[in-house]
C-alpha positions in Angstrom: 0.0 0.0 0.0 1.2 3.2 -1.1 1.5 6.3 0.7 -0.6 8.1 -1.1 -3.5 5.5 -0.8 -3.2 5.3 2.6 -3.7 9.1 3.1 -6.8 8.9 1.5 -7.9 5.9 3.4 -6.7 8.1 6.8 -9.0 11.2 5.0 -12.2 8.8 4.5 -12.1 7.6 7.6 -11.9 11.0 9.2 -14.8 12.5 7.3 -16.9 9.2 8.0 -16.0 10.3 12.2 -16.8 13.6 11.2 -20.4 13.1 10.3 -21.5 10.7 13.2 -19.7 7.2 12.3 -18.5 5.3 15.2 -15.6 2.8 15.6 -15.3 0.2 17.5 -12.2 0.2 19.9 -9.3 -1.8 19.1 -9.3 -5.5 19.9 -6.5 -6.6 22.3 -5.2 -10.0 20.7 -2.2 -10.2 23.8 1.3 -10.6 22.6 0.7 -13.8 20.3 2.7 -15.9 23.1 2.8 -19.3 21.9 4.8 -21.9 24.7 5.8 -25.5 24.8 2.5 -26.9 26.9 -0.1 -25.4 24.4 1.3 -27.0 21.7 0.4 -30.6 20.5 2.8 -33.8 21.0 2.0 -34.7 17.3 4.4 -33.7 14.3 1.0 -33.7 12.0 -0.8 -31.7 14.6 1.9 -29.4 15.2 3.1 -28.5 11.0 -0.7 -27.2 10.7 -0.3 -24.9 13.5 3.1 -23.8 11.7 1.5 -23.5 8.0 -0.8 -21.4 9.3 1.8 -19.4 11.9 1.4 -15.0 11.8 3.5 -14.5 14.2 6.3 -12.3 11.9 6.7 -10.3 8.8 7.7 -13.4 7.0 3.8 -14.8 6.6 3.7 -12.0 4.1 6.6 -13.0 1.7 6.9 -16.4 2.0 5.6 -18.9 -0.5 5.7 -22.4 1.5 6.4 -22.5 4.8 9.6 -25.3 5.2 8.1 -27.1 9.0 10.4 -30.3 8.7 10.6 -33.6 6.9 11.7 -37.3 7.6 11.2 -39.9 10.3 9.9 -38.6 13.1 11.1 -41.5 14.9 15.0 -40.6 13.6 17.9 -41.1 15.6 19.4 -38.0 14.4 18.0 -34.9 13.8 19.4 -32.3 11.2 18.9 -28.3 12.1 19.6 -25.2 9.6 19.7 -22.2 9.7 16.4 -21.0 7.1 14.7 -22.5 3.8 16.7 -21.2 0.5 15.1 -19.8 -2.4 14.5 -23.2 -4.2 12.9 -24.5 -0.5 10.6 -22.1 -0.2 9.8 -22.2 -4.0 8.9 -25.8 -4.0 8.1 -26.3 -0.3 10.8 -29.4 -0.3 14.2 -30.2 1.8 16.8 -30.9 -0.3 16.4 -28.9 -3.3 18.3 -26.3 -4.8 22.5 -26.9 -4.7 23.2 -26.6 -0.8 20.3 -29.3 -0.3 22.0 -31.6 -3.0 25.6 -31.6 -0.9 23.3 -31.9 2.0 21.3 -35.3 0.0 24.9 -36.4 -0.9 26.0 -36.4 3.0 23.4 -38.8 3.8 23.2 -40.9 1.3 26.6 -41.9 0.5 28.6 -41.3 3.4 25.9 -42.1 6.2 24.4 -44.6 3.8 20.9 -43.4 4.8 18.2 -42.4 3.2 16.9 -39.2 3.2 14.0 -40.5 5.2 15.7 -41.7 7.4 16.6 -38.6 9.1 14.5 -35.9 10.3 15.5 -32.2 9.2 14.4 -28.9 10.2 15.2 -25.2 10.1 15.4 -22.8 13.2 13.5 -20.0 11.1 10.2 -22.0 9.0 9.7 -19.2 5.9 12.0 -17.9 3.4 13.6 -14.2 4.6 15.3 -11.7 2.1 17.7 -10.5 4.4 20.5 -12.4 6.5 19.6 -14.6 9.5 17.6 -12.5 12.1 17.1 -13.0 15.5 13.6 -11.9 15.9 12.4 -14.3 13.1 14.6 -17.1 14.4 12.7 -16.0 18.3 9.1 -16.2 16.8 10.3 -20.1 15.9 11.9 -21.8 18.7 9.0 -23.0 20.4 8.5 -24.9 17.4 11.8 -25.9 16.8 12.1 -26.9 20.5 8.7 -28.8 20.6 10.1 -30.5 17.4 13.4 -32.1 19.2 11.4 -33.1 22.5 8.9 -35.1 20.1 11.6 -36.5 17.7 14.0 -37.2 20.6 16.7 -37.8 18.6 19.6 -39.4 19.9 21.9 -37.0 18.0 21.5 -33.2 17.1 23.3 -32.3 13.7 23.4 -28.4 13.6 24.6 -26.9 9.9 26.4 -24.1 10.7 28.4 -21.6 13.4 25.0 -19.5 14.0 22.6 -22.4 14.3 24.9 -24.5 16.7 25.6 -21.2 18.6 21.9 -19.9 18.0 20.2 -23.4 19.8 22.7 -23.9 22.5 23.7 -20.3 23.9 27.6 -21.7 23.7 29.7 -18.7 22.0 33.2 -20.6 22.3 34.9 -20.6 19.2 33.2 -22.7 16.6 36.4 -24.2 15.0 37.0 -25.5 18.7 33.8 -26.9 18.4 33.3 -28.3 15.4 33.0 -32.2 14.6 32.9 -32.7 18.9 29.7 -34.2 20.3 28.5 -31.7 23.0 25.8 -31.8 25.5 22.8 -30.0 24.9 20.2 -30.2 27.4 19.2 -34.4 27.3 20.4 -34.3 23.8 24.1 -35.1 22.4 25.1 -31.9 19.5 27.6 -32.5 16.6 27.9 -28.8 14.7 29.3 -28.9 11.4 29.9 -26.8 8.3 26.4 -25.5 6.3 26.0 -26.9 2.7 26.4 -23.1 2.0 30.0 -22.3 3.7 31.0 -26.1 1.5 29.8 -24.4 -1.9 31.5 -21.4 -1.1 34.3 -23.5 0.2 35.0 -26.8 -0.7 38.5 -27.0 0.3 35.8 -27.4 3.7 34.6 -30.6 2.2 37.0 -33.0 3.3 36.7 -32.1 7.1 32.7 -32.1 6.4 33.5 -35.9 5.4 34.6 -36.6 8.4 32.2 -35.0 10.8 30.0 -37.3 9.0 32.1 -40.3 9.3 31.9 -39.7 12.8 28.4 -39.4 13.1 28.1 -42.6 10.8 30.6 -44.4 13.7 28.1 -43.2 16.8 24.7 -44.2 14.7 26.4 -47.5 13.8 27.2 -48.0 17.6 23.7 -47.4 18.4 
């Protein structure tokens, strides 16, 4: 909506009070607080409540909102950071170039499938700008209700922000990197993001072995 158009809008409204009209007094919706307890202990139940989320700017750009996808009985869980273009154009995991490094990971050096796994971002809809806190806010009750109902017995995070984003820890992520950490009940491995390994694949090689690692652990178990 222009400026223009809504000066006129303001002008309307004003003559209509002018002349006798009466509006009714603004609604008080509360702050939109959504927590852990009010939310279902179902995947199915809790996607719909996420398709149809408000709660940020991003319900007005986005084109499919990317909840998760995979077994939601997984042993390991895969968090990043957002959906890239080609998620949120398609509505899928795994699409576009970072999601086909991301396919290739599981499938020939895990030797999963794809649904085997369960993966998830920490922000659900597409932003135009860089990672942002208050978007990434608006989601972690989801995100968190999603890892106490998959109960994964590893956390993968893809990335220095989402590993440092989900567990608070600000140590230096190359110390961190390809460890198991504890996270609440859970057990975290960060890694690289498919996006730092296209922009890097001289990267790719340790990325191998983070996953050769988490291949050892899930093989164990």
């Amino acid at each position: 909506m222009t400026k223009a158009v809504k000066n006129r809008i303001l002008y309307q409204l004003n003559f209509f009070k002018s002349i006798g009209y009466e509006y009714h007094n603004n609604v008080e919706f509360g702050n939109n607080e959504i927590n852990n307890s009010n939310l279902p202990n179902n995947l199915t139940e809790l996607k719909t409540i996420v398709e149809n989320c408000y709660l940020c700017d991003l319900c007005k750009s986005r084109k499919n909102v990317l909840f998760g996808q995979g077994n939601s009985d997984a042993k390991i869980l895969f968090i990043l950071d957002e959906p890239s273009a080609s998620e949120d154009e398609l509505g899928q995991f795994f699409v576009g170039k970072s999601g086909e490094i991301l396919k290739n990971m599981i499938q020939n050096v895990l030797m999963l499938d794809i649904d085997d796994v369960y993966i998830t971002n920490i922000v659900k809809c597409k932003s135009n700008d860089s990672f942002n806190a208050t978007h990434a806010n608006n989601c972690r009750v989801y995100l968190d209700k999603q890892i106490e109902i998959v109960n994964p017995m590893l956390i993968v995070t893809f990335g220095e922000k989402v590993y440092k984003y989900l567990t608070n820890d600000n140590a230096l992520f190359e110390q961190l990197r390809g460890n198991i950490l504890p996270y609440k009940y859970y057990n975290v491995l960060p890694t690289f993001s498919p996006n730092i390994l296209l922009r890097n694949p001289s990267l790719k090689k340790e990325a191998y072995y983070d996953m050769l690692k988490i291949k050892s652990i899930l093989e164990i178990h």
